[in-house]
N, C-alpha and C positions, 0 to 999 in steps of 0.2 A: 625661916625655912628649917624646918625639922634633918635629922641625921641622916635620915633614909633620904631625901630630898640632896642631901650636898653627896651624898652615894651614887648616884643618878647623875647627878650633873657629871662627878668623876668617873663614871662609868661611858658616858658620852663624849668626854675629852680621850679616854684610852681608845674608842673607836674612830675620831677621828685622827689619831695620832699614829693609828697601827694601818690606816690603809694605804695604796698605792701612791706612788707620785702625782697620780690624776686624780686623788682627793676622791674616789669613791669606792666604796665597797665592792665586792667581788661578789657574785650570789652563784651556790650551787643550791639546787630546788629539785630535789629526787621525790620521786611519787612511785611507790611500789603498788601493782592492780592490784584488789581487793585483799585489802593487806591487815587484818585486828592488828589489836595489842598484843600478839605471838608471841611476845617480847620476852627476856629474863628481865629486862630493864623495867618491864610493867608488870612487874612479880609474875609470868607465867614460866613454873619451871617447867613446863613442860619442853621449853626450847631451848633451842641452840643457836644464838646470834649475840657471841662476842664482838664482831666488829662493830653494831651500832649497840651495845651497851656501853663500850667505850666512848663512843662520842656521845651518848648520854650524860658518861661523867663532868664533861665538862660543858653542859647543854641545860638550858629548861627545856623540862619535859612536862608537855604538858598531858595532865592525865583522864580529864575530862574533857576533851575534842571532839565534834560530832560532824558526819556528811550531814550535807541536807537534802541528798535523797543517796536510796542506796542503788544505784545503776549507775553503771560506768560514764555514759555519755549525758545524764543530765547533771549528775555531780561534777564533772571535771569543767563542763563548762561556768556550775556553776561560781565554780571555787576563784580560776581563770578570768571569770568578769568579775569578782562578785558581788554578783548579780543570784537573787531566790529565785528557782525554778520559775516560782511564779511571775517572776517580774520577765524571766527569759522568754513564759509561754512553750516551755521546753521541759518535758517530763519521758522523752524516749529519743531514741536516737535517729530519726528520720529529719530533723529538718536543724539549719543553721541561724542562730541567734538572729544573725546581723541581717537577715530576711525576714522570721517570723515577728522579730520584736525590736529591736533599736540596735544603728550601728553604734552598739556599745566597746569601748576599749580595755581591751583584754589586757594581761600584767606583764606580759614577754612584750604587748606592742607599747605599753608605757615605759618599761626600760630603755627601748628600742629612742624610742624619743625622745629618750634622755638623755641620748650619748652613750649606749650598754651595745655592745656586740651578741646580740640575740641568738642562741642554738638551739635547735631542740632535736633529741635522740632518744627513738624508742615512740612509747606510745606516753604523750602528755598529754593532748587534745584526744580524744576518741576520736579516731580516722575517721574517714568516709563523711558522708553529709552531714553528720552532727557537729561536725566543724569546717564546710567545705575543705576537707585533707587539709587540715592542722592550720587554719585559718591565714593562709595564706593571699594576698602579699603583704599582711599587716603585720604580722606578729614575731615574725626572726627574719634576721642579718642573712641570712644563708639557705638551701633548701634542707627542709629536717630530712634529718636519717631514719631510714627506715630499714632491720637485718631483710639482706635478701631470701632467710630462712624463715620468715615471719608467713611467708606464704604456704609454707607446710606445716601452719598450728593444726590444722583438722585431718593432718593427712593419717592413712592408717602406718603408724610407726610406731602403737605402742605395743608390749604384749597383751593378750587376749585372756581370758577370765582363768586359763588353763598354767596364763603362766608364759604362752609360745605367744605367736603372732604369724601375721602384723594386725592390728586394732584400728581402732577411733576408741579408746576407752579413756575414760577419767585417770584412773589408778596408773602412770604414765614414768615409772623409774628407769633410764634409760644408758646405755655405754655412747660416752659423746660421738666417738668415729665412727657407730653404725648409722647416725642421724643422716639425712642429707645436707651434704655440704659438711660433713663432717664437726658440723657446729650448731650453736643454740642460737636461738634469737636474742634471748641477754649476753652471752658471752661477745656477741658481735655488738651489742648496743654498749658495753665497757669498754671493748676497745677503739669504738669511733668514739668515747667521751672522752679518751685518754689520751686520744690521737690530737683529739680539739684542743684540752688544755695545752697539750709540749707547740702547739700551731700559737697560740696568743701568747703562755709565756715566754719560750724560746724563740717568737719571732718579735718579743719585745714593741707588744702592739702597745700603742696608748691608750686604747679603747679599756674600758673594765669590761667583767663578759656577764652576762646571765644566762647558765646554762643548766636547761632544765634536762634531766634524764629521767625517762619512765622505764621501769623495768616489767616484764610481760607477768611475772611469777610472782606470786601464787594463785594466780586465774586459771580457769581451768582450758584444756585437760593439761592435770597436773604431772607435767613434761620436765623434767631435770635431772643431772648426772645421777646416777645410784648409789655412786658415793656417799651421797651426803643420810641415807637410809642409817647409816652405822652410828649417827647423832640421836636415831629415834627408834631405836627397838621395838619391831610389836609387842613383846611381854610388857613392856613398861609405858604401853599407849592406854591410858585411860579416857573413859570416854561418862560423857555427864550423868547425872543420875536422871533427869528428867528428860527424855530422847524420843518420845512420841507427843503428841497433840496433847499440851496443858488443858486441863478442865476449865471450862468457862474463858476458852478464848473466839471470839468471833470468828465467823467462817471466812470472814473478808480480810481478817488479820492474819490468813495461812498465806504461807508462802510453799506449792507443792514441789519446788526443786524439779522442773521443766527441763529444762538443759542438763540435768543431771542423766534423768531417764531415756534422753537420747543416745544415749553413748553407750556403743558394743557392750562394755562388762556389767554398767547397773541394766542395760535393757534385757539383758541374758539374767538378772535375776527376778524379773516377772513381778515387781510389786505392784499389789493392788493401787489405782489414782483414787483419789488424791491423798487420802490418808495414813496410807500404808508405812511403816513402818524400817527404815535398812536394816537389814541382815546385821548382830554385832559385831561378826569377824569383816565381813566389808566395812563397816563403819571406823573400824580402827585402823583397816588400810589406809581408808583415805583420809584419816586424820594422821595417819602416819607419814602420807606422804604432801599435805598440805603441809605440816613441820617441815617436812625436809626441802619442803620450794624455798621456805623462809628461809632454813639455813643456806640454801644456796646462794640466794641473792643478796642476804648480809655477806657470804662472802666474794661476792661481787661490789657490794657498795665498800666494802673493805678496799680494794683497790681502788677504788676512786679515791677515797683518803689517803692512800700511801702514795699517788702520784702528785697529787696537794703539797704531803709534806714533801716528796721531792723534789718539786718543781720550786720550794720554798713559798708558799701562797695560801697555807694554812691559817695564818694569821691576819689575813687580808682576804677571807674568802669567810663571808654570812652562809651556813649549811644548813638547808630543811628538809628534814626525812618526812615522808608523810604518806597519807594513801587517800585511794577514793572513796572508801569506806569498807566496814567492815566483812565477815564471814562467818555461817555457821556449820559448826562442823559436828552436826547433830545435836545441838542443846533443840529442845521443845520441839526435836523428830523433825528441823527443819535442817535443809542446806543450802549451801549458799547465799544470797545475799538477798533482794527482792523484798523486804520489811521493815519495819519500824522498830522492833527490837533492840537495845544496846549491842549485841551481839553482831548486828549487822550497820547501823550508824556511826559506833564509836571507833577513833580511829587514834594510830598513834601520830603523836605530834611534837617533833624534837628540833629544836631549834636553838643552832650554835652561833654565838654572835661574837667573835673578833676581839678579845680584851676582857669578856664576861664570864664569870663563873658559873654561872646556869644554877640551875635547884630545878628542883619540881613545886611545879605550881597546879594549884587544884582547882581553877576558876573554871568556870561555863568556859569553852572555844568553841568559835563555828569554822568550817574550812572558808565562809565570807571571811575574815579575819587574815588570811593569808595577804592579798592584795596588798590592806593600807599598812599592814605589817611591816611586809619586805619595803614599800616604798618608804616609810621613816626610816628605816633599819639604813637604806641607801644615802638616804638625805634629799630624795626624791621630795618637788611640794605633796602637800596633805591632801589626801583624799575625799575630797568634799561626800558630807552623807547624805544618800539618798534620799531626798525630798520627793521626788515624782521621778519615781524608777522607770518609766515609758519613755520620758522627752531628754533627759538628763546622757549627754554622751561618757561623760567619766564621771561617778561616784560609786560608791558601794554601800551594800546593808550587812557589813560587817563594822570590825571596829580593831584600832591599833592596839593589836598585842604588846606595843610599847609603853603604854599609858598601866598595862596592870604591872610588868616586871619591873616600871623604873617609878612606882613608888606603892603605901602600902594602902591600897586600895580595898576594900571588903569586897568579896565576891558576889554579894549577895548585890551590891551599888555598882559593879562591872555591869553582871547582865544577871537577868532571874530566871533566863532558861537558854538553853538551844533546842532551834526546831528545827524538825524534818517532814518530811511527807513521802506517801507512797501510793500509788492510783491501780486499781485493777479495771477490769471492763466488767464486774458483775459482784456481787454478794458472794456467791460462791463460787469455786475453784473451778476451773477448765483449761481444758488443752487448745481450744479455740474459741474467741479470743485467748490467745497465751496471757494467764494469769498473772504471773511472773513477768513479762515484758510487755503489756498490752501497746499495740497502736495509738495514738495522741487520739486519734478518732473514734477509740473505743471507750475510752474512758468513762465510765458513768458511776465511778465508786475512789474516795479519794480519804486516805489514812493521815489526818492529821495528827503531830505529835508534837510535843514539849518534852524535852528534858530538864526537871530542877536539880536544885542539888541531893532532894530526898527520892523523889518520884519522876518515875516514867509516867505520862500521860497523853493517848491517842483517841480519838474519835472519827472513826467510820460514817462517813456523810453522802450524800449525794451530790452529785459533781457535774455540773452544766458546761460541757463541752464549747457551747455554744458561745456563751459568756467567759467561759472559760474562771467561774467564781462556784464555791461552795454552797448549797443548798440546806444549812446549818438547821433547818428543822427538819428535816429526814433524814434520820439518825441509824444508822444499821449498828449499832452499839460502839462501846466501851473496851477500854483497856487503860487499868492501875494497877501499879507494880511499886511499893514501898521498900526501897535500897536499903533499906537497915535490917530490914528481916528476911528481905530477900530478892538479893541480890543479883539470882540469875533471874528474875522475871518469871517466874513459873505458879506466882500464886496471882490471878487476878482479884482482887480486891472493889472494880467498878461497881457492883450491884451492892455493895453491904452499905444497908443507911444511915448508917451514926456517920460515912465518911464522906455524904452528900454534898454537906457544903464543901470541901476541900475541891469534887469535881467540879462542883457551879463557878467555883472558882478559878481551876484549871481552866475550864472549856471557857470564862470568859479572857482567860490570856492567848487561847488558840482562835478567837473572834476576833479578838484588839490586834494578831499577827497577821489575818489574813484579812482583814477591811479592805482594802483597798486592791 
């Protein structure tokens, strides 16, 4: 056994030695909505989030993470089983796994049957049918919590394009006591997470807990205290240099920011569909005020960790920060999320283990990786890999993040990509079918993608509803993007033929992902 190998083993004797009396780990599991790398911790200074750079310090972070799709309700389900969209048959948010596809077991309901006292608070499952309301009676101990202020996300409470009010606008800085209810829907999902922990450790339960908290921010409309504006200055809100439609990107590869154009302030500025371009002083607003959601909710996951260490359970308690995937905040004139892009897939991924010093680690992750992750982490059995992801009730098509931090594994013999996908209902943009969110029934156009460690790689296909399988020789184009010269994706590279073989050879790794 090599050096790095009896590091490993001592690294797994200090986690069983550091947790509770009932010999299991402790899991808190935070998932911020559509949340990048906003990070200082993931070199963006753009930001301000002390609280989880600090738990960086002493965390692998991992800095190649990716969704496997970027919509709130097919990623979180699929991260929760994981289970590939395609193996869920689950690409929008109308319908529930454990109906359209196999009653598959989710990661809260395999704590659960561990012996874990199950929580969930905030938004973890995407509500409503994409998860019959938080998958319920399988998956937590308890009924989740849900702020009773969550039902005034869309209500008109913000200011209006003028500055007054009241709105439905994106751009959403806000004084907490004019809200209703005098409160946020995160500020009440911190204090039932807070109320839970001093409930299990001060009532001296023997249970271990896994308790997952979703935070509503930075989803839109980007709703939170004003305070936190004073972290992000307009004068000092830069904004990309490539911020309209890249040259040579496919019409099927636009995302027109749908949900965006609804909303009082961007509808009052009249951009042309689908192309059109945001105004650059709106565009710094609402990268202005996207920072400041971040900041807000670092300082919210801030107090989660200070009741940790006051409750004494820091050292006994596995923490993973994470999101459902990424955000654009006008790179290639797109926003929000709804695409294959890094900008919208990649997510941050900080994971603090009990006795472990963390580093940053650069491997491929997929959010499938979460599952068999926390269950080794717990000492939970292993998670058998999916063989026939249809008939199979517990396995995943991910892989134990514990296998690459406890020893020195090449990235390249980890995994040689992470994929994602994205489905519209046509070639080109439209407002109906919504582009952006189509119907499972609309689908007739479906964005495969690979990530390696040099290159982005998608292909635009046709997509049989019917069969519910790819149609790999009707091809509506390409998308390559070479990470060493360029980095934000803005030069497509598909069409140049000296680089032919590289795609024959991509598109046959996005064949070999999607066989089956």
């Amino acid at each position: 056994m090599g050096s790095f190998g009896y590091i490993f083993l001592i690294n797994l004797l200090i986690i069983y030695c550091s947790v509770p009396s009932f010999g299991k780990t402790n899991v808190l599991f935070i998932i911020v909505d559509d949340l990048r790398p906003a990070l200082n911790c993931y070199g963006d200074d753009s930001a301000y989030t002390p609280n989880i750079d600090s738990l960086a310090q002493h965390s692998f972070v991992f800095v190649n993470a990716y969704a496997q799709q970027a919509l709130c309700g097919p990623s979180r389900t699929s991260l929760l089983t994981s289970r590939s969209p395609h193996h869920l048959r689950q690409y929008d948010v109308h319908r529930y796994w454990r109906l359209s596809a196999g009653n598959f077991t989710s990661l809260p309901q395999y704590f659960r049957e561990n012996g874990y006292n199950t929580m969930s608070i905030g938004k973890v499952f995407h509500p409503g049918k994409c998860s019959n309301f938080d998958d319920q009676p399988y998956s937590w101990s308890h009924e989740p919590f849900h702020p009773m202020t969550e039902k005034y996300k869309n209500y008109p409470v913000c200011p209006d394009i003028n500055g007054s009010g009241p709105s439905k606008s994106i751009v959403c800085p806000v004084l907490v006591d004019d809200q209703p209810g005098e409160t946020l829907p995160d500020l009440e999902s911190v204090e039932a997470a807070k109320n839970y922990l001093d409930s299990r450790i001060q009532g001296r339960s023997d249970e271990p807990f896994f308790l997952a908290v979703g935070f509503h921010k930075p989803h839109i409309p980007l709703k939170f205290p004003i305070e936190y504006l004073k972290y992000h200055p307009l004068e000092k809100v830069r904004l990309p240099s490539m911020r309209s439609r890249p040259p040579g990107l496919p019409s099927s590869a636009w995302n027109p920011w749908i949900d965006l154009r609804k909303r009082d302030d961007i509808h009052a500025l009249n951009i042309s569909f689908p192309w059109g371009q945001m105004p650059d002083d709106w565009a710094k607003k609402l990268k202005q005020s996207y920072y400041g959601s971040v900041s807000y909710v670092d300082h919210l996951i801030g107090q989660l960790l200070q009741k940790l260490d006051a409750l004494g359970q820091r050292n006994n308690t596995a923490i993973l920060v994470t999101s459902d995937h990424g955000w654009s905040v006008g790179e290639h004139g797109e926003w929000s999320k709804y695409s294959n892009f890094d900008i919208s897939t990649r997510v941050p991924f900080i994971l603090s283990i009990p006795g472990w010093r963390g580093g940053q680690v650069t491997n491929l992750v997929e959010l499938l990786d979460i599952f068999p992750t926390l269950a080794d982490l717990a000492g939970l059995k292993r998670i058998p890999k999916c063989e026939n992801g249809y008939s199979q009730i517990l396995c995943t098509d991910g892989r134990s993040l514990m296998d690459v931090i406890g020893n020195t594994m090449e990235k390249e013999l980890w995994r040689e990509g992470a994929y994602s996908q994205y489905p519209r209902p046509g070639v080109y943009p439209s407002l109906v079918p919504d582009s952006d969110q189509p119907h499972q029934n609309d689908i007739k156009v479906m964005g495969y993608s690979i990530r390696t460690s040099r290159h982005r790689f998608t292909e635009w296909v046709q997509f049989n509803i019917e069969t519910m399988v790819p149609v790999w020789s009707n091809s509506f184009g390409g998308e390559l993007y070479d990470h060493v010269i360029d980095p934000n994706e803005n030069l497509n590279l598909y069409d140049r033929p000296h680089l032919n073989p590289l795609v024959v050879s991509l598109k046959e790794k996005l064949r070999e992902r999607w066989s089956h």
